[in-house]
SEPABA-225582 format. One record per residue (C-alpha): x, y, z. Coordinates in steps of 0.2 Angstrom, whole numbers. Layout:
% SEPABA-225582
<u=X	v=Y	w=Z>
...
***
This chain:
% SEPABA-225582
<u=0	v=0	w=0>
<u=7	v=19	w=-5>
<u=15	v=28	w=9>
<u=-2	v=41	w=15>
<u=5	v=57	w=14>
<u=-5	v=74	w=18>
<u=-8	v=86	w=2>
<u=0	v=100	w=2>
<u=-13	v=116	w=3>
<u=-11	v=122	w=-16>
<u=-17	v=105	w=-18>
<u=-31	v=106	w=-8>
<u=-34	v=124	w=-14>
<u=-37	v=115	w=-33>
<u=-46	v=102	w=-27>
<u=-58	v=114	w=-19>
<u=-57	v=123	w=-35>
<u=-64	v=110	w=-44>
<u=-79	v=109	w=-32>
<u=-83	v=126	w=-32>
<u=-76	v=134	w=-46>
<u=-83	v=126	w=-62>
<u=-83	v=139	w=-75>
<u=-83	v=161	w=-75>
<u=-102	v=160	w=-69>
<u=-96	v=150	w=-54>
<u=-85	v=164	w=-51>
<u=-98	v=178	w=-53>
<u=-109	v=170	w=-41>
<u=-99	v=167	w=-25>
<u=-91	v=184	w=-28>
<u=-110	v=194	w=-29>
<u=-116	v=183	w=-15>
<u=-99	v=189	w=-5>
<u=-105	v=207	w=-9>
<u=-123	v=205	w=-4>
<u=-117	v=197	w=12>
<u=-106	v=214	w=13>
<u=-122	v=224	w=15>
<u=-122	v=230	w=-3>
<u=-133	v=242	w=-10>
<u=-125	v=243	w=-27>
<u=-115	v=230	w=-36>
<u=-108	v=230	w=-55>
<u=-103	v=214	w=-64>
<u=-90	v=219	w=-80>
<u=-85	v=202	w=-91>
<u=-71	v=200	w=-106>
<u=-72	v=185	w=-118>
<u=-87	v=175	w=-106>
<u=-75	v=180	w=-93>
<u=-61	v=168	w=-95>
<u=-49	v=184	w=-97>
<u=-57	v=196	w=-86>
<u=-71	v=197	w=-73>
<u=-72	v=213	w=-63>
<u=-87	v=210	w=-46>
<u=-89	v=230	w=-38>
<u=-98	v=236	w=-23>
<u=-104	v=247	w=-9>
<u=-103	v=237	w=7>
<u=-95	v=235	w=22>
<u=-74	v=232	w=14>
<u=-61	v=224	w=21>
<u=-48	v=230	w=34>
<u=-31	v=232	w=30>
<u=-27	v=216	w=43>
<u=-43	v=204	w=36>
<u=-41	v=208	w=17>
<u=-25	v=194	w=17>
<u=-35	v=182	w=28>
<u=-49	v=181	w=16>
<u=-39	v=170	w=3>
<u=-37	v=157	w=17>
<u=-45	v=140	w=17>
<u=-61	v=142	w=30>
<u=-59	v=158	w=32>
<u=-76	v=166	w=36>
<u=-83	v=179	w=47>
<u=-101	v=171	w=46>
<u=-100	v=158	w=58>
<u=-92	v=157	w=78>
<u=-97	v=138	w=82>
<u=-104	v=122	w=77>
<u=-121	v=128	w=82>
<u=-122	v=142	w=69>
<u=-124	v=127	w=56>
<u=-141	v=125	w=63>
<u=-145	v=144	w=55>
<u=-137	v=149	w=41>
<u=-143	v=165	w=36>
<u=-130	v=171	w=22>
<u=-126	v=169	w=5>
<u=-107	v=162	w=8>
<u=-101	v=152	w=23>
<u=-89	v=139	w=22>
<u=-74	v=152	w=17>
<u=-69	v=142	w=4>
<u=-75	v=152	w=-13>
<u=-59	v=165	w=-11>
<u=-46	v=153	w=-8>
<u=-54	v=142	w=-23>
<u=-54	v=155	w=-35>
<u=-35	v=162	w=-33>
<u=-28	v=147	w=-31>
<u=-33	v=144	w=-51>
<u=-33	v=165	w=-57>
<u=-23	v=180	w=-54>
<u=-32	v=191	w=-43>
<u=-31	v=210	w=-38>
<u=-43	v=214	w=-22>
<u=-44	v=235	w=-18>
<u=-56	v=238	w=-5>
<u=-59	v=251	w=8>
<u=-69	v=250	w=24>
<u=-81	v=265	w=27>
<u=-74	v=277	w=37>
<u=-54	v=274	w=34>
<u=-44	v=286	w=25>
<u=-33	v=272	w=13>
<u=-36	v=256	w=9>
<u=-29	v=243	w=4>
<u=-24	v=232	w=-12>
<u=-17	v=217	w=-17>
<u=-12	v=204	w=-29>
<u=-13	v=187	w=-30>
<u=-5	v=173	w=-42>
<u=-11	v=156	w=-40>
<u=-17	v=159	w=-20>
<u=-1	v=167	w=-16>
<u=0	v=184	w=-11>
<u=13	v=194	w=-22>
<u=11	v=212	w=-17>
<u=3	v=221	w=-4>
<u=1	v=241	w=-4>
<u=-12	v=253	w=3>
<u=-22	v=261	w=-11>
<u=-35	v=275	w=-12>
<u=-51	v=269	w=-16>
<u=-71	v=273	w=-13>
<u=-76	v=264	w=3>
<u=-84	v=245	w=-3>
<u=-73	v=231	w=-11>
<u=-67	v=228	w=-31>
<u=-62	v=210	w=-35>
<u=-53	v=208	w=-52>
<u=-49	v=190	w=-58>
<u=-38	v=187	w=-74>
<u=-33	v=171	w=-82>
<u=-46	v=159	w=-75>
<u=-38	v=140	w=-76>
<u=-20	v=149	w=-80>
<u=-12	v=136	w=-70>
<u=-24	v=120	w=-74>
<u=-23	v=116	w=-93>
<u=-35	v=100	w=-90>
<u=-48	v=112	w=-84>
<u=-46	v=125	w=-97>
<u=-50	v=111	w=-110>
<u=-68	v=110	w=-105>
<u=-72	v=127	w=-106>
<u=-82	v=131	w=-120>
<u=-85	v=145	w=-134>
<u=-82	v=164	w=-124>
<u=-101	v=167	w=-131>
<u=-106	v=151	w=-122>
<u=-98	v=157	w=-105>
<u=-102	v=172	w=-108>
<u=-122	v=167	w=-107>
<u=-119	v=157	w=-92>
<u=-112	v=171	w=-81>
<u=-125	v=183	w=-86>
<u=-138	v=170	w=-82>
<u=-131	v=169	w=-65>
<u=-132	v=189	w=-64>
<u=-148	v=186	w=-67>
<u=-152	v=174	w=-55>
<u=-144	v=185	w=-41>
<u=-152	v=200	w=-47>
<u=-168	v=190	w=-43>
<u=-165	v=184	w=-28>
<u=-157	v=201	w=-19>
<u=-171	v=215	w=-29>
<u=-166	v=226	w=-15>
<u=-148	v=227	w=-22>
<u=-145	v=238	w=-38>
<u=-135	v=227	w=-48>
<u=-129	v=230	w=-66>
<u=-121	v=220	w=-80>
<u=-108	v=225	w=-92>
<u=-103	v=211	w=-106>
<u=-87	v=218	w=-118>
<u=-94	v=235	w=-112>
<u=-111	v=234	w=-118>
<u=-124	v=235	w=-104>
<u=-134	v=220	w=-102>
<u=-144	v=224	w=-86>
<u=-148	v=236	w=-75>
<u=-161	v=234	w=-61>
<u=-167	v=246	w=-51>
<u=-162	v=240	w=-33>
<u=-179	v=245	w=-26>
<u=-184	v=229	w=-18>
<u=-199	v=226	w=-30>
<u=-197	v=208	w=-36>
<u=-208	v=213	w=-52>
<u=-195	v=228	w=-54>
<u=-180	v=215	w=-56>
<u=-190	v=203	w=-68>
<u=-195	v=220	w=-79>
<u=-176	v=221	w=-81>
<u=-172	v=205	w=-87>
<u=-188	v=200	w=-94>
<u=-193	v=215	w=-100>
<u=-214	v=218	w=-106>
<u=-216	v=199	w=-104>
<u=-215	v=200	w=-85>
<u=-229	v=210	w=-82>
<u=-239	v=194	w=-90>
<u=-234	v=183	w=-73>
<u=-247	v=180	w=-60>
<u=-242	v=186	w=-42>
<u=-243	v=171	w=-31>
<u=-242	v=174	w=-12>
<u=-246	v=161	w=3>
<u=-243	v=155	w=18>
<u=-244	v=136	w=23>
<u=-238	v=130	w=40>
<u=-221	v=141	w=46>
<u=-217	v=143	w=28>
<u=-221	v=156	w=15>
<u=-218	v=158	w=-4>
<u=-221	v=172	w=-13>
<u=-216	v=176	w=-32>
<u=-223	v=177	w=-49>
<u=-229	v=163	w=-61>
<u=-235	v=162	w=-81>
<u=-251	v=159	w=-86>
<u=-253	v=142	w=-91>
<u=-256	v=150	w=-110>
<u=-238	v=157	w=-108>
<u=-230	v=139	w=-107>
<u=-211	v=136	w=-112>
<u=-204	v=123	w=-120>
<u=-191	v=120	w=-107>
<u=-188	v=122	w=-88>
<u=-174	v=133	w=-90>
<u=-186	v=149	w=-84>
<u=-191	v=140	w=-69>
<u=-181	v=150	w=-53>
<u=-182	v=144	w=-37>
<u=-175	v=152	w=-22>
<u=-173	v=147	w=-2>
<u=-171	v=158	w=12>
<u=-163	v=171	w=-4>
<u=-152	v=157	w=-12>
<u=-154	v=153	w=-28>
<u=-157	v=132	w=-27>
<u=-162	v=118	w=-39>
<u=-174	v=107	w=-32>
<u=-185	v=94	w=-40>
<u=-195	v=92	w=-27>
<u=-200	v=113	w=-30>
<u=-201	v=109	w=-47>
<u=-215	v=95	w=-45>
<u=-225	v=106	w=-33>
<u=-225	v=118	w=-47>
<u=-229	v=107	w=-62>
<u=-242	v=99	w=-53>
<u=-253	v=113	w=-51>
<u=-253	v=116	w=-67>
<u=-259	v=98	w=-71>
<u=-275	v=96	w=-83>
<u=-269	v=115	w=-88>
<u=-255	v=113	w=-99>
<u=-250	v=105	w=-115>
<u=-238	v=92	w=-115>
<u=-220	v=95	w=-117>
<u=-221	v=114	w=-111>
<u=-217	v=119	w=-96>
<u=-220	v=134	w=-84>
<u=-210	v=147	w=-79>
<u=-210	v=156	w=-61>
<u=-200	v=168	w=-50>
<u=-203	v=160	w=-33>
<u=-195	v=165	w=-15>
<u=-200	v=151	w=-1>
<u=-195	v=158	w=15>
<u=-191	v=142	w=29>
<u=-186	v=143	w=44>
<u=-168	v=143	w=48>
<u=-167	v=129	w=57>
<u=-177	v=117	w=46>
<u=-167	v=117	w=28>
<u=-151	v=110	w=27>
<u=-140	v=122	w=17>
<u=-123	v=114	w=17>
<u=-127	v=99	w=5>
<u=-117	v=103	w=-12>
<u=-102	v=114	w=-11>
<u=-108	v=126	w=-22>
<u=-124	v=128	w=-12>
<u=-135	v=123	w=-26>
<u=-144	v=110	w=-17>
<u=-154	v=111	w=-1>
<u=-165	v=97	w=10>
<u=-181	v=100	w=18>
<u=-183	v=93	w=35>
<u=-202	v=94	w=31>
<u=-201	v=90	w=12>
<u=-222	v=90	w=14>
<u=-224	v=108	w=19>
<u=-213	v=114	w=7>
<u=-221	v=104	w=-7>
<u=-238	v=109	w=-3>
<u=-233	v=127	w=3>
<u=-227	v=131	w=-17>
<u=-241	v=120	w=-25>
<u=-260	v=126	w=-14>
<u=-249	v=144	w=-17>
<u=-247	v=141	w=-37>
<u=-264	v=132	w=-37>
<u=-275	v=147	w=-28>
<u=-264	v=161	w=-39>
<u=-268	v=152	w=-55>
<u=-288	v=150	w=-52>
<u=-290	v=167	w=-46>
<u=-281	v=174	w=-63>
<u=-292	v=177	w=-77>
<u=-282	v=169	w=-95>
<u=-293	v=171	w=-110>
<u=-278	v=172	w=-123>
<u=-279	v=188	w=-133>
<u=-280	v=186	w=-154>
<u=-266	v=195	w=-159>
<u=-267	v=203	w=-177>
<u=-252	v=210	w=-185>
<u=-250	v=229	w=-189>
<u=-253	v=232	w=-204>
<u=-243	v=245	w=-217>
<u=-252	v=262	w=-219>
<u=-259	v=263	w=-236>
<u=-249	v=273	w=-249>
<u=-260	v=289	w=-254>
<u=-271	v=289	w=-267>
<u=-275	v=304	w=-279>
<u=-291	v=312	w=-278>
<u=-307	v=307	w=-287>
<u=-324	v=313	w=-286>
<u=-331	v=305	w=-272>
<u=-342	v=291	w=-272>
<u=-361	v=289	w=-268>
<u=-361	v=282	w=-250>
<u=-365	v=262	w=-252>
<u=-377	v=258	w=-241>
<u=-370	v=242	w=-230>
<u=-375	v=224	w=-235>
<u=-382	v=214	w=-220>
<u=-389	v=196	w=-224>
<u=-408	v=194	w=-225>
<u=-414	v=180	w=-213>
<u=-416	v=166	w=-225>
<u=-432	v=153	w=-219>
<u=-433	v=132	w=-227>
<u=-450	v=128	w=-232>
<u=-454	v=110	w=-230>
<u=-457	v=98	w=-246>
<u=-474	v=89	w=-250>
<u=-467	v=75	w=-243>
<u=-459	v=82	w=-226>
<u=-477	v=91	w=-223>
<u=-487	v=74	w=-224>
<u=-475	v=68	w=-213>
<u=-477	v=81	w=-200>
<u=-496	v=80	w=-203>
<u=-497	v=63	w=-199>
<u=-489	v=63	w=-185>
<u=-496	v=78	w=-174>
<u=-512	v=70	w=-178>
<u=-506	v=54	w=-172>
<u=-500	v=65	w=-156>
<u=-509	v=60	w=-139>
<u=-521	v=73	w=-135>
<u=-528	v=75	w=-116>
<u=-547	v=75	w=-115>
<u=-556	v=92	w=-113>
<u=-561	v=86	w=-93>
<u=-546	v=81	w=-90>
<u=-534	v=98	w=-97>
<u=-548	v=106	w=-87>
<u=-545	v=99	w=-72>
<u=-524	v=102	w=-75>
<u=-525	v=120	w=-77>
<u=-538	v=120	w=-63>
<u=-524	v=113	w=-51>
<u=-511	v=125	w=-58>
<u=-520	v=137	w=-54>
<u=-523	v=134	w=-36>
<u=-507	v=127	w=-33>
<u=-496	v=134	w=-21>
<u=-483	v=148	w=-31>
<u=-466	v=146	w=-29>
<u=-454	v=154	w=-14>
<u=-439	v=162	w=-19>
<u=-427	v=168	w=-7>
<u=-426	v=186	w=-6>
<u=-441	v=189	w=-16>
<u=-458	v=190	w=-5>
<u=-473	v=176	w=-9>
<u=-489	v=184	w=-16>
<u=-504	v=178	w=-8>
<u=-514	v=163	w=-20>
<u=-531	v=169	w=-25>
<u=-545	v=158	w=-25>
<u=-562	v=160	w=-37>
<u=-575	v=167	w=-32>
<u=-587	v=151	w=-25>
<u=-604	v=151	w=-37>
<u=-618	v=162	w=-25>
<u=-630	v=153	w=-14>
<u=-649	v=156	w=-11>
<u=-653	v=167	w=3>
<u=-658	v=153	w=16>
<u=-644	v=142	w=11>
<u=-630	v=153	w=17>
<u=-622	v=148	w=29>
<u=-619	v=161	w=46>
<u=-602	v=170	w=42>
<u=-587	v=168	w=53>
<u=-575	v=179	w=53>
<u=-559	v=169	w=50>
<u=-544	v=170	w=63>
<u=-531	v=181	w=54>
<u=-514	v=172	w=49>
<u=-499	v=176	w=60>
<u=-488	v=186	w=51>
<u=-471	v=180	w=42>
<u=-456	v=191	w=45>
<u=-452	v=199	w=29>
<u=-434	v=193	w=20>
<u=-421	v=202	w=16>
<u=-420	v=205	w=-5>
<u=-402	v=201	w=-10>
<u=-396	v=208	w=-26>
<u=-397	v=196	w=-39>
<u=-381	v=192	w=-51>
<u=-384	v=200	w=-68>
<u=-384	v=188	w=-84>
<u=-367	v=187	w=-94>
<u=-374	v=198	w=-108>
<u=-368	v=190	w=-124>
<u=-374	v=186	w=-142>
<u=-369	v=169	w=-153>
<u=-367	v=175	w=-170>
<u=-363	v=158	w=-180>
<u=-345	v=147	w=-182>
<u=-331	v=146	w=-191>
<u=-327	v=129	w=-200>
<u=-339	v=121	w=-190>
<u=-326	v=121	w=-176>
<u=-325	v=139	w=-167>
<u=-340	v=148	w=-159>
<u=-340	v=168	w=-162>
<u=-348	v=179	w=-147>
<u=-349	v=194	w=-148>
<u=-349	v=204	w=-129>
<u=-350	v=221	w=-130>
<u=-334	v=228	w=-138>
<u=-325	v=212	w=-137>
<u=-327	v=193	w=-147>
<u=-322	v=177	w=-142>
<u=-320	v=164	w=-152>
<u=-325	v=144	w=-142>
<u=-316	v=132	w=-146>
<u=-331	v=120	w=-145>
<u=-322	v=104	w=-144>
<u=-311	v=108	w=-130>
<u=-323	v=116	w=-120>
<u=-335	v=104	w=-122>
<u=-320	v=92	w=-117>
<u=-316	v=102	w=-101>
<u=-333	v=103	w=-95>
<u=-334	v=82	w=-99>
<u=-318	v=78	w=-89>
<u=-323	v=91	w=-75>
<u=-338	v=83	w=-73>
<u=-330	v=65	w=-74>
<u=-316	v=72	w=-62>
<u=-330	v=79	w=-50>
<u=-338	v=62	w=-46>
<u=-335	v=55	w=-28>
<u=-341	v=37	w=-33>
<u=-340	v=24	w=-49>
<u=-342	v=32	w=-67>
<u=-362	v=28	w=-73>
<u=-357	v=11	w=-83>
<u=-367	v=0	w=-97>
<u=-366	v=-17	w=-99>
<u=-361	v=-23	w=-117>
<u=-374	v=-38	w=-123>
<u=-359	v=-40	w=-135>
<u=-342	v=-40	w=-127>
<u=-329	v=-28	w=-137>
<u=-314	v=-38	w=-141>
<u=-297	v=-26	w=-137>
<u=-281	v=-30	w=-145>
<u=-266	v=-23	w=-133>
<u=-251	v=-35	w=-135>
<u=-245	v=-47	w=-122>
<u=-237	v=-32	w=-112>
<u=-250	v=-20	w=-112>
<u=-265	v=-33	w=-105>
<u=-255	v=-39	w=-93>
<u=-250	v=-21	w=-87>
<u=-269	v=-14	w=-90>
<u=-273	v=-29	w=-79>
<u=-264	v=-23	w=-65>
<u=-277	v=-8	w=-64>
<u=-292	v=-19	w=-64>
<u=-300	v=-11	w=-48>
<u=-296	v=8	w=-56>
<u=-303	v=4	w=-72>
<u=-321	v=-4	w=-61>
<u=-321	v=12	w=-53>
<u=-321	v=21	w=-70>
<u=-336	v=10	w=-76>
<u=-325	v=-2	w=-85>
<u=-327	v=-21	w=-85>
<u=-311	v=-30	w=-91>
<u=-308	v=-49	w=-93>
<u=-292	v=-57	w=-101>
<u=-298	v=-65	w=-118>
<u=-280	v=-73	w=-120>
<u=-265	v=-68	w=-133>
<u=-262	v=-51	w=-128>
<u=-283	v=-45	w=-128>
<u=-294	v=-42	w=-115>
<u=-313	v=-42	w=-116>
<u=-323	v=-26	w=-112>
<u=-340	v=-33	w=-104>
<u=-343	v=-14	w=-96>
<u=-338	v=2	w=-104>
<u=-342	v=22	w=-96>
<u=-358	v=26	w=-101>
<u=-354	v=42	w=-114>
<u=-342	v=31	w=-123>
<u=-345	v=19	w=-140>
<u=-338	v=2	w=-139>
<u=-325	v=10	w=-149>
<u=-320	v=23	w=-141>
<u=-320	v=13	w=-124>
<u=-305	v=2	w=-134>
<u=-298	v=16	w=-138>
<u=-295	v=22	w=-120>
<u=-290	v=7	w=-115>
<u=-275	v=7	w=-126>
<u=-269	v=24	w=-124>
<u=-270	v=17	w=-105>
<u=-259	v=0	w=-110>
<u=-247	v=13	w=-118>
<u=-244	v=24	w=-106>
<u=-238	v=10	w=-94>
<u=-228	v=0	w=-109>
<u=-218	v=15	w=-107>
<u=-213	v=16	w=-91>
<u=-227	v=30	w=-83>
<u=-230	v=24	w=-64>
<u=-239	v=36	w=-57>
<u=-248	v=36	w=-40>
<u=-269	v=31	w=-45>
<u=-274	v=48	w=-45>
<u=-263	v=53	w=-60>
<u=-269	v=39	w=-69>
<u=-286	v=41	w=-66>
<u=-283	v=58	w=-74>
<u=-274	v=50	w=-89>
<u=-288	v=39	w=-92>
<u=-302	v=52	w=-89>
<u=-294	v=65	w=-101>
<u=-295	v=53	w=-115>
<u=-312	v=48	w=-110>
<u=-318	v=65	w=-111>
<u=-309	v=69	w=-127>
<u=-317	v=53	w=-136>
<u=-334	v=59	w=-128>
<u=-332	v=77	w=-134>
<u=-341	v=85	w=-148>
<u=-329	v=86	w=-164>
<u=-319	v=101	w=-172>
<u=-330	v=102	w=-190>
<u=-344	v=91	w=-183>
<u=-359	v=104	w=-185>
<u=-369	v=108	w=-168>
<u=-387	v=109	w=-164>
<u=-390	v=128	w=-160>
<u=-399	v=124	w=-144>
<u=-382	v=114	w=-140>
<u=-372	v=127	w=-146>
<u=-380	v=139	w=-135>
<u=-378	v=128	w=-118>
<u=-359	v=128	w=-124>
<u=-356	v=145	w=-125>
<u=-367	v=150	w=-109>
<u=-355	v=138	w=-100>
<u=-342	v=144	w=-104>
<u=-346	v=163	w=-103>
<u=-352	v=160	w=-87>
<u=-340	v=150	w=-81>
<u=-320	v=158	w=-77>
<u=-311	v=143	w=-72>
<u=-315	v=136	w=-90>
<u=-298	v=142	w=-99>
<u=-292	v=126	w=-104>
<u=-295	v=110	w=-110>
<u=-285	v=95	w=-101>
<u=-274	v=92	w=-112>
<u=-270	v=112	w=-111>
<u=-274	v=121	w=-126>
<u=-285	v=136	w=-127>
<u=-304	v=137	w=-125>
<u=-310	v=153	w=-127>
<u=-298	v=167	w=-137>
<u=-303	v=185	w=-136>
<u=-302	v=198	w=-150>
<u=-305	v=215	w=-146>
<u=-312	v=229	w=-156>
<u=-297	v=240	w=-154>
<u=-287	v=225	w=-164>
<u=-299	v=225	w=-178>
<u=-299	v=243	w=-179>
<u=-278	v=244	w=-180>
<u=-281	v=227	w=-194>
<u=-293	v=240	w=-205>
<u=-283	v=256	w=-200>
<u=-296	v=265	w=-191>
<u=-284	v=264	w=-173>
***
C-alpha cells in the first residue's frame, strides 16, 4: 500500500477549486453573494471574452480591513459563523470560506477595498493563491475584486471550457439569477462594455424581472401564501404562456438561488390538466423556511438544499401556485399584425355612399313529402281530454306559487265560490287572521353574462360577440373540459353499461398484462375487463358516454402509457384515463352543432372563469377586441 502522505494546501486549494469553481459563472456567483453578504446596495458585474480573461465584481458594502483583506484567501476563512451551532441557521449567501481561496488558487487576482470610514485602503495581488504584493491604495469605501486568467495554472480544466459566447451566457444568467434573488440590491451587468442589465435595486421583485424579462413580466401571475411556518411568494406564467423547457423556472430558499426537483414537481403539478404536453411553466418564486429546518450545506456550491419537512414545502409552493392560478383570469388575446399604412391615393370625385349589406334571414320551407310527414304525426300525437286539461289547469291554478329567497310570496287567490240562495248561506265567521311571516331580506341578484352567438367558423370555433370584445370557443375543447370536469368531479364509480356484445381489445401481451394490474381503477371508471388470452382483454362494461369504440380506444392509450414506463400514484392515472375519455366523448372540431347545443356551450363557458383550458392544455375561449380590428382596417 502507498505511503499516506497529507496534500499539500495548493493542492487542496485545486481540489476545492474544482468543487466550487466550475466555470466564469461560478465565479460571478460566489463573488455577488460575498458582496450582498457585505451589505451592498449597489453592485456592477463587467465580463471580457465570457469571462475567462477578465471578470471585474464592484460594490458598496462593508470592505475589508487592512489586517482581514490577506485572511480572506485562506481556506475556512469566514466571518459568518463562531461555532458548530451556527450550522443549525445559516442565514447568508457564503459560509464555508472556501470560494476565495478556490478561486486564486486557479486566477490571478487583484482585491482593492476600503472600509467606510478609513482614509486608505488597501490592495493586493494574488497569483495562483499566493499573495505577491501588498500596498495601501486610495479607493471609494466597498470592495473591487478583479480576476484574470481563469484556469491559468490548470490546462486540463481549461480544456472543457467552452466558446467565450457560451460562458459568456452562463455568467449573465447567474447575474440574473442574483439579481432575482437580492431586488433590493441595484446590480448592473456590463458584457465587452455593452450593458446587459440594469435593475433598479428598489426591492420590488416585479422591478428585477422588468429588467431581465422586460414587457413579458408584467404577463406573470403574483402568487403569495402562507402554509404552516413557511411562505412563498413570487410570480408565475399563465398556463397560456407555457415554455418549451424548464430553463425559466427560478427557485430560491431563504434568498439562495437552489435547484430542487422536489420545487419543481410542486409547481408542475398545479398546473396539471392545464397545460399542453411538453411545455413547461415558468415562475420567479421565493420560499422563505425557517432557519433551522433546511439543510443548506449539502453541495459545495450551495445549489442543493434538504427540507426537514419536504411535505410543507411541497404543498406550501403548490395550494400557493394552485389558488394564484384559479383566481387569474387567461382568455388568450388574438393578436393581429399591424398592418402597413396605405400609400395615398389621388383624388377622385367621391363616391355615392354604399349603403351596408347585411344578410336577410333566409327561412326552409318543408317539401310535399316532409309536410305529410309532419301532418301525420301531430295528428297521431296523444291529445288530453277536454275534462281532464280542465282539471290540470284548474290545479295549476290553485297550486301553491313558488318561494324564492329574497323575493316575497304573493298571496294565492281563489275564485269566487258560485252564489248561494238566501236561506242556504251559511252564518259568516269571521276567520282568525294568519300570523304574520317576517319579511326577507331582498339580495341583489347576479346580472346575466350579456352575450350574443353570431354563428361558427369551419364548423369548429363559436364567435360571441360581448360588448366591444369577441371570443371565439373552441367547441371541442370546451366541451371536453366541461366532460372531464364533470367525470373528475364524481365522488363514486363512473355511470357504466353493460355490453350484450363484449368488445374484443387487442393490446399486445405487455400492455394486457400491465392494464390488468389496474383492474380495480378501471371498475371504478365504469369499465369491466376480462383477459380474452394472446395479448386482448374483453370489455364486458364500458363508461356510459363512450361507444364500444371509443371505450377500446381508452384502454389502449392506457396500456401505452404504462408499456412505457409511466408509474404514477392512481390519481394521476385516473386523470390519464379520464382525459381521453372526455376527449373521445367530446363534440368534434368540423362536426356541425345543434343551436340549442351550441348555445348551452357558449353560456357555459361565458359564465364559467375557471373554463380556460381543455385538459390536455390548449386554449378554450380566445378573445379579440375591437381595438385589434380597428388597428387590422386602419381605423386605430
Amino acid at each position: 500500500m502507498p505511503k499516506i502522505i497529507q496534500l499539500s494546501p495548493h493542492i487542496a486549494n485545486l481540489i476545492a477549486a474544482g468543487e466550487v469553481v466550475e466555470r466564469p459563472a461560478s465565479v460571478v456567483k460566489e463573488l455577488v453573494e460575498n458582496a450582498v453578504d457585505a451589505g451592498a446596495k449597489k453592485v456592477t458585474v463587467e465580463l471580457r471574452d465570457g469571462g475567462m480573461t477578465f471578470l471585474r465584481v464592484t460594490d458598496d458594502g462593508c470592505g475589508m480591513s487592512p489586517e482581514d483583506a490577506p485572511t480572506a484567501f485562506l481556506r475556512h476563512a469566514t466571518s459568518k459563523l463562531r461555532s458548530a451551532e451556527d450550522l443549525s441557521a445559516i442565514g447568508t449567501m457564503g459560509f464555508r470560506g472556501e470560494a476565495l481561496a478556490a478561486i486564486a488558487s486557479v486566477s490571478r487576482i487583484d482585491l482593492i477595498t476600503k472600509i467606510p470610514g478609513s482614509v486608505e485602503g488597501v490592495s493586493l495581488h494574488l497569483e495562483a493563491g499566493a499573495i505577491t504584493q501588498s500596498s495601501e491604495a486610495g479607493c471609494p469605501e466597498g470592495t473591487t475584486i478583479i480576476v484574470r486568467d481563469l484556469f491559468f495554472n490548470t490546462p486540463a480544466r481549461m480544456k472543457f471550457m467552452k466558446q467565450d459566447s457560451v460562458e459568456g451566457a452562463a455568467a449573465t444568467a447567474a447575474v440574473q439569477r442574483q439579481a432575482l434573488a437580492h431586488p433590493q440590491v441595484a446590480i448592473r451587468l456590463l458584457r465587452d462594455g455593452k450593458e446587459i442589465l440594469n435593475t433598479p435595486g428598489d426591492g420590488q421583485l416585479l422591478s428585477a424581472m422588468a429588467g431581465i424579462y422586460g414587457r413579458e413580466a408584467a404577463s406573470f401571475v403574483p402568487v403569495e401564501s402562507h402554509w404552516e411556518k413557511n411562505t412563498v411568494t413570487g410570480f408565475v406564467s399563465k398556463p397560456s404562456n407555457a415554455r418549451p423547457s424548464r430553463t425559466h423556472q427560478v427557485f430560491f430558499v431563504n434568498g439562495r438561488p437552489v435547484k430542487s426537483k422536489l420545487l419543481q414537481s410542486a409547481l408542475e403539478e398545479a398546473y396539471r390538466n392545464q397545460m399542453m404536453v411538453g411545455k413547461f411553466p415558468a415562475c420567479v418564486l421565493h420560499l422563505e423556511v425557517p432557519a433551522n429546518k433546511v439543510d443548506v450545506n449539502v453541495h459545495p456550491a450551495k445549489t442543493e438544499v434538504k427540507f426537514l419537512s419536504e411535505r410543507e414545502a411541497f404543498d406550501c409552493v403548490h395550494y400557493g401556485v394552485l389558488a394564484a392560478l384559479n383566481k387569474t383570469q387567461d382568455r388568450p388575446e388574438l393578436r393581429l399584425e399591424k398592418q402597413p399604412a396605405a400609400p395615398e391615393q389621388p383624388r377622385q370625385k367621391p363616391e355615392q355612399p354604399r349603403h351596408e349589406l347585411r344578410p336577410e334571414r333566409t327561412f326552409r320551407t318543408m317539401t310535399a313529402q316532409e309536410y305529410k310527414q309532419f301532418a301525420a304525426a301531430v295528428r297521431e300525437a296523444p291529445r288530453p281530454e277536454p275534462q281532464q286539461a280542465a282539471k290540470t289547469v284548474e290545479t295549476l291554478r290553485l297550486a301553491q306559487p313558488v318561494t324564492i329567497p329574497g323575493v316575497k310570496a304573493p298571496v294565492p287567490v281563489r275564485p269566487p265560490e258560485p252564489a248561494r240562495p238566501p236561506e242556504q248561506q251559511p252564518e259568516k265567521k269571521q276567520a282568525p287572521e294568519p300570523p304574520k311571516e317576517p319579511e326577507q331580506e331582498t339580495l341583489p341578484m347576479p346580472e346575466p353574462v350579456a352575450f350574443t352567438v353570431l354563428g361558427e367558423l369551419f364548423d369548429t370555433y363559436i364567435l360571441v360577440q360581448q360588448g366591444e370584445e369577441a371570443f371565439l370557443i373552441d367547441k371541442h375543447a370546451a366541451h371536453e373540459r366541461i366532460l372531464f370536469d364533470k367525470l373528475r368531479a364524481k365522488p363514486r364509480e363512473i355511470d357504466s353499461q353493460t355490453l350484450l356484445i363484449p368488445q374484443v381489445c387487442s393490446l399486445g401481451a405487455e400492455g394486457a398484462a400491465q392494464v390488468l394490474t389496474q383492474e380495480a381503477l378501471l371498475d371504478e371508471l365504469g369499465y369491466g375487463v376480462e383477459e380474452f388470452g394472446e395479448g386482448t382483454v374483453l370489455l364486458r362494461r364500458i363508461p356510459m358516454d363512450l361507444s364500444p369504440e371509443q371505450a377500446a380506444e381508452c384502454l389502449e392509450a392506457l396500456a401505452q402509457d404504462l408499456r412505457e414506463g409511466r408509474r404514477e400514484d392512481r390519481d394521476t392515472l385516473r386523470d390519464h384515463l379520464l382525459h381521453t375519455m372526455a376527449c373521445k366523448a367530446a363534440i368534434k372540431g368540423g362536426w356541425r352543432t345543434d343551436p340549442r347545443e351550441r348555445e348551452a356551450l357558449v353560456r357555459e363557458v361565458m359564465r364559467r372563469e375557471d373554463l380556460k383550458y381543455c385538459p390536455h392544455g390548449r386554449p378554450v375561449c380566445v378573445r379579440l377586441t375591437k381595438h385589434a380590428l380597428e388597428r387590422q382596417f386602419g381605423r386605430a
